[in-house]
N, C-alpha and C positions, 0 to 999 in steps of 0.2 A: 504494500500500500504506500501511496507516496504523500510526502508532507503534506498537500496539495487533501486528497483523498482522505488524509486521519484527519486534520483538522476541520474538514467538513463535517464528516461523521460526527465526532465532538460537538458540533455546534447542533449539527440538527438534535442529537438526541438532549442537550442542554432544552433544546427550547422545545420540545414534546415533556421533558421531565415540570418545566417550568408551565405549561399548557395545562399538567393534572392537579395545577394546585385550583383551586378554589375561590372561586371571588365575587360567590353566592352571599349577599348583604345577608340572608337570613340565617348562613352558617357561622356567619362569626357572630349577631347577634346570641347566637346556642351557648355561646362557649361563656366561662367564668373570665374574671378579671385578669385571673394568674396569668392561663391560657391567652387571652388578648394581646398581655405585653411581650410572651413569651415570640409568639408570631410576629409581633413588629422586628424584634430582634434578630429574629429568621431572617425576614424578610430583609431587614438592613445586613445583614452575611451575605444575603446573595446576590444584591445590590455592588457590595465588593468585591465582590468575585467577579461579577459580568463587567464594572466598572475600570477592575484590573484590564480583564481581556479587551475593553474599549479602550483601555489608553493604550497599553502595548501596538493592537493595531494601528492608532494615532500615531503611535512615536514610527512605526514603519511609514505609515505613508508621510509623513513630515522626513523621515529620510531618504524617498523616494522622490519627492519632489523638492530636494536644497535648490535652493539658487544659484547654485555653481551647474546644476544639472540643465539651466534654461530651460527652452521648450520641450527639451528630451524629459522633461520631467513631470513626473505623475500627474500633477494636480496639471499644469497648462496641457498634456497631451488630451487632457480627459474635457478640458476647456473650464479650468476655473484658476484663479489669479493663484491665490494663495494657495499652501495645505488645510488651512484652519477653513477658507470655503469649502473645500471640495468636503471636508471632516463633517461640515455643517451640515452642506446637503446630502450626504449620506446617511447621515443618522440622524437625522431633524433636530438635532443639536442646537441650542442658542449658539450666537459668536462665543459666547465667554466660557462656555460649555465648552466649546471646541479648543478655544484657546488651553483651557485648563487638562484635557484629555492630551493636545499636544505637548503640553509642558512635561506633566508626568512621564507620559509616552518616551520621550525624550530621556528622558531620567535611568528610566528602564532600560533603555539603549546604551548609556552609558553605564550601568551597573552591568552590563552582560559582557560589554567590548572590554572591561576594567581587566589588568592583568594581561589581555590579550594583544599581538602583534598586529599592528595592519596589514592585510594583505598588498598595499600599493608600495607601502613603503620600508614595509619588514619592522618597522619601529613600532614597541610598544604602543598600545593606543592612547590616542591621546582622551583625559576626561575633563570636559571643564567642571564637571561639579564633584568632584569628589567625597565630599564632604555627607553630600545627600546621597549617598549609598545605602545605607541602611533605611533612606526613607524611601525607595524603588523598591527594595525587601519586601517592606512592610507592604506596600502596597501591593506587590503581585503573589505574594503571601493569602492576601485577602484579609490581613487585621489590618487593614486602614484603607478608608474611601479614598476616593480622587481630591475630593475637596477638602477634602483634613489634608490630605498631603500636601496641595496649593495653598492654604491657610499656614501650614509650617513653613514653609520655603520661602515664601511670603514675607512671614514674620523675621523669620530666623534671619533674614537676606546672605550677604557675600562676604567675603576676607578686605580685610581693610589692615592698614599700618596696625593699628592695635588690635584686629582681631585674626588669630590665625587659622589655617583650613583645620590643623588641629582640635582648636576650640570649638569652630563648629560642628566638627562629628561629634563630638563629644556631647554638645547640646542636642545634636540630634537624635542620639542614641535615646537620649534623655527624655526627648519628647516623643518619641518616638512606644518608650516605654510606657508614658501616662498616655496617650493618644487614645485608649479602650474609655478611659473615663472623661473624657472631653466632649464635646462638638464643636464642628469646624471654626465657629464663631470664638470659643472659649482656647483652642488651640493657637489661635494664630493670638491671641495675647500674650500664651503665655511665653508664644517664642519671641512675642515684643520683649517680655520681659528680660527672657534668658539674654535676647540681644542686647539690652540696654547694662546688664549686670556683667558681661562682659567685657560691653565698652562704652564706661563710663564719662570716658572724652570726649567721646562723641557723638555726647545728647545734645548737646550745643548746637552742635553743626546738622543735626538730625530736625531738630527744633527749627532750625533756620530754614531748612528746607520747606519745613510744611508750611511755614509762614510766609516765603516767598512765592507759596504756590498759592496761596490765596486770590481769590478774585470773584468780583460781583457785575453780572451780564443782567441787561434786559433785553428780552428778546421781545419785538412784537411781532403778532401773527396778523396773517391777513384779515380776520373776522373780527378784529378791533381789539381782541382779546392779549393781552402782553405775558410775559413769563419771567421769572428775577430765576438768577439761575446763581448760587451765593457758595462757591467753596471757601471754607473756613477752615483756619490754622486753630488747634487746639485752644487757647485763648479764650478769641473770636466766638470759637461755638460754646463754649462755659458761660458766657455774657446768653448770645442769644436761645442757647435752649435752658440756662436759669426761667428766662422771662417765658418760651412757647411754655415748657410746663406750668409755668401758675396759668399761664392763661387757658390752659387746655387741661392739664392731669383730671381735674375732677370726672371730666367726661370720657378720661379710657383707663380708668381704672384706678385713679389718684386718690389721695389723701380723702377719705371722707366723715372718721370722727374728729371734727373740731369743733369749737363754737366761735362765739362770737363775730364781729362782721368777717375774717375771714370762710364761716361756720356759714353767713348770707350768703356771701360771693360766689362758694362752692355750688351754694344749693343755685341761686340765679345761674350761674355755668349749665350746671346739666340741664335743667329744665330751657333754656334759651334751642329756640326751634333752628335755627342756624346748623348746618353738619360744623363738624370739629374744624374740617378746613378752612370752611366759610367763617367762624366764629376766629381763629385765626388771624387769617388775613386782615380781618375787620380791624381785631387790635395792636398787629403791629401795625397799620397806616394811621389809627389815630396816636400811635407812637411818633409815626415819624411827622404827622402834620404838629402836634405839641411841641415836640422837639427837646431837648436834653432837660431843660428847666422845667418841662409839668411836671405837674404833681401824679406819679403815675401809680400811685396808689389806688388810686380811683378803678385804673382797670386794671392790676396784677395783683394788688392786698399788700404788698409789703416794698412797696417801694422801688428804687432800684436797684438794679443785682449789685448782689455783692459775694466774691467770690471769697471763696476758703482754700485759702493756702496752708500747703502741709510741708513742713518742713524742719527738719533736728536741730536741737540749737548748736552741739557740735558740728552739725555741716556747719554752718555760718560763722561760727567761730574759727572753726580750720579753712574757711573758704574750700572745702571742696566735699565733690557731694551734689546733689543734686533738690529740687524740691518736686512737689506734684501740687498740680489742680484736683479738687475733689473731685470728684465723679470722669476724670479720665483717663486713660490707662498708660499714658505717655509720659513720661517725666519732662521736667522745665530745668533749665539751666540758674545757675544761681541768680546770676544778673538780673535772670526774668523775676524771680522771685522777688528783689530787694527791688525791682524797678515798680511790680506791684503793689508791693507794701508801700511804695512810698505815696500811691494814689490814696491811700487812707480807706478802700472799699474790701478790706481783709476783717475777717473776722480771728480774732488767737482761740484757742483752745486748750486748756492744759492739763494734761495726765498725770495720776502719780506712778511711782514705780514700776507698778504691777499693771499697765496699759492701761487703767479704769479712767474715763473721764470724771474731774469730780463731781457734785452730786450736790444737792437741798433738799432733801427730806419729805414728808408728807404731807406738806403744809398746803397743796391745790392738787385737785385729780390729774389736770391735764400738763399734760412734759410742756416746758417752757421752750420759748424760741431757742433760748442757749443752750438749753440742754437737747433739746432737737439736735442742735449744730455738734455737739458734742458724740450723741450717738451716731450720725452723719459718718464722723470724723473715724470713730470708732468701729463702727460694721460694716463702712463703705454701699453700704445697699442694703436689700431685705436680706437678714443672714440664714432664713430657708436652704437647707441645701438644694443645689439644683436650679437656683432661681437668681436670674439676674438682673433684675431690676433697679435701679439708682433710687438713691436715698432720698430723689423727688418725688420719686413714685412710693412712698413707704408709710407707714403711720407707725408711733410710736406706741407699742405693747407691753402692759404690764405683765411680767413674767410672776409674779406674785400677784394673781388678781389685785387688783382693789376692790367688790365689795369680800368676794369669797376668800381670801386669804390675809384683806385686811393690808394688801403691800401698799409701797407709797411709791412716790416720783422719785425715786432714788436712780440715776443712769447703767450704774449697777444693776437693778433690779429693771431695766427697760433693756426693748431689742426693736431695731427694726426690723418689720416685716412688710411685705407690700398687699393689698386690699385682700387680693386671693388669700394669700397665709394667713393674712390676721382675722378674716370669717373662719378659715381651715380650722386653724387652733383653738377658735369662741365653739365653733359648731359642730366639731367634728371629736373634740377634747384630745386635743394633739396638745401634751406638755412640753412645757422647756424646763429645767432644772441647771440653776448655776451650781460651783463647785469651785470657790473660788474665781477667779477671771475665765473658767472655763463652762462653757455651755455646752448642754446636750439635751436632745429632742428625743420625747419619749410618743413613739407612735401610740394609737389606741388599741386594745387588743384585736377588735375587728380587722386591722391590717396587718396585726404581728403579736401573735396568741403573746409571744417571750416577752414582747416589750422589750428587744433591744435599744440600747441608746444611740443615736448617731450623733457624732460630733456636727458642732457650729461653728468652724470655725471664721475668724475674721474676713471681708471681702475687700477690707481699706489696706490696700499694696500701701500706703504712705506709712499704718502704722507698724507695719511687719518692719517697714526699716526702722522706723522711731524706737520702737520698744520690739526686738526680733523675738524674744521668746512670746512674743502674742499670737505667731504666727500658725502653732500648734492651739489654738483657744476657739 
């Protein structure tokens, strides 16, 4: 049988095997909840598996049709410009789809030629990415999707003066290892991270980039109809999605125990017949007709944004070091920091030893704006595991009731959780349980007879550097 004839084989019986599964609404409706997840799981395995063999093929036709090959080459002889068209209309692929099949594909190509002579030249082959060897493994392995792997390679990016290919396999080994417990979204941060903990000189230069890539287009359409089209450098977007959230969370799922006129505003938001978008647009343009000087409490409840900077006081003492914006996943350069602070729209927050924000006692039911700001600071988002949400979208939870356990507004005794978790935990009687600085979630026997605990731990990357042993809490 020839290459040509077993790979055939192989595929048709793939796709008669994949034909007897079932996709009868009233047959999974049958089944229990275990069973449900257990089949998404499945089903995301064999997604990998088929998504390996779609890039490998990718990376063959992207090295059937190189550039050096001109019109001899796959993609123009077949009549389409690129590899990534010809990828697309093969397999009804988005562009970005194709693009990422040929990346990987790619990858795969050079993890098999690795070691190997060329045949034109007799010399070892050459690989540009070495580095990402073990993430082509992974992928044609079938424990990592296409787009976890774009999401790492992504993140992780290339060798620089201070970062070497060394380092990167190493990180990639790394992420490579947690990749089971990720999605593609949460991946490709944490090889932000790994990259930035790497090469700490060169968040400066990273920083400067995304902010020279900033830019704000209006586009009009023929039908009268205009489009603002607004890339923002990390900053940028901390100013403008502080203010879309107040003016919008209430209505996709924001903060909705509070009182007072912010407790009106909320309730006025949802009920406003306007969509979220329309409701929107409305109030940033009476933003920008007022102009810097309204009074914009009127439409946001708390004024003007003011941003929380996080940062060690031994970074700034030793000048080196870095700081963060809350709620972004990117670090700032010092200069950025002290250039902020000197605007005077920084909020301080300060911990003691053991990570805790401090605290005032049980003197009012509802967490103060500070101590808001403080848990903010602290859980970085709802500390749900599993859940990503920013600490815009969060309301603050008594972990010790208050009427039933009689707890107070202590920050210690508070966690953020966002709307879903915090009905979950009222309606469902999902506990949390402190233990010193360390949290844990006690499901209800209906999802876990044992009542295992699962850790909670921190989501604020700022205070893992501030106070490192939090990072296990």
């Amino acid at each position: 049988m020839t290459p040509t004839e077993n790979l055939r084989e192989q595929h048709t019986r793939a796709i008669a095997t994949l034909g007897e599964v079932s996709c009868e609404v009233s047959a999974y409706r049958a089944v229990d909840d275990d069973a449900l997840l257990e089949f998404a799981r499945m089903c995301a395995a064999q997604q990998r598996m088929i998504g390996a063999a779609a890039a490998v093929i990718a990376g063959e036709i992207a090295r059937r049709s190189a550039a050096s090959l001109g019109s001899a080459g796959l993609a123009q002889r077949t009549g389409y410009r690129t590899a990534e068209n010809l990828v697309r209309a093969t397999t009804g692929q988005t562009g970005r789809q194709s693009a990422a099949s040929i990346h990987i594909g790619r990858l795969t190509q050079e993890a098999a030629d690795l070691g190997t002579l060329d045949p034109e030249t007799g010399l070892p082959a050459v690989c540009p990415h070495p580095w990402l060897a073990t993430v082509a493994e992974a992928v044609v392995s079938g424990s990592m999707s296409v787009s976890a792997a774009e999401s790492l390679t992504s993140g992780l990016g290339g060798p620089t003066a201070n970062v070497s290919e060394g380092d990167l396999a190493s990180a990639a080994e790394v992420l490579c290892s947690e990749s089971a417990s990720l999605d593609a979204d949460r991946l490709f941060r944490r090889a932000r991270a790994l990259r930035d903990a790497l090469d700490e000189s060169g968040i400066a230069d990273r920083e400067a980039e995304r902010r020279n890539a900033r830019s704000l287009r209006l586009i009009r359409r023929p039908d009268g109809m205009a489009r603002l089209s607004w890339a923002m450098d990390p900053e940028t977007a901390a100013h403008v999605g502080e203010l879309f959230d107040r003016a919008t969370s209430p209505r996709r799922g924001g903060p909705r125990f509070i009182g007072g006129e912010d407790g009106d505003l909320a309730g006025r938001i949802t009920a406003d017949t306007r969509t979220t978008e329309q409701l929107a647009s409305d109030v940033f343009l009476e933003l920008l007709r007022q102009g810097s000087a309204a009074d914009s409490s009127r439409l946001l409840a708390s004024g003007a944004p003011v941003l929380r900077l996080l940062v060690s006081q031994s970074a700034l003492d030793a000048r080196a070091g870095h700081g963060r914006i809350e709620g972004h996943p990117d670090p700032v350069s010092l200069e950025t920091v002290e250039r902020i602070a000197c605007s005077g729209a920084v909020i301080p927050v300060v911990f003691g030893s053991d990570g805790q924000p401090l605290d005032v006692g049980r003197e009012q039911r509802l967490f103060t704006r500070r101590q808001r700001v403080a848990l903010a600071t602290r859980d970085g988002g709802c500390r749900f595991p599993g859940c990503d949400r920013p600490p815009s979208w969060t309301e603050a939870h008594h972990i010790r009731h208050w009427v039933r356990d009689r707890g107070g507004s202590n920050v210690s005794d508070g966690m953020l959780l966002c709307r879903h978790h915090h009905l979950l935990c009222h309606n469902n009687h999902w506990e949390i349980e402190r233990h010193g600085s360390e949290y844990l979630l006690i499901p209800p026997t209906d999802i876990d007879p044992a009542q295992t605990a699962m850790p909670m731990p921190t989501k604020s990357e700022a205070l893992r550097e501030l106070v490192p042993e939090t990072a296990r809490r």
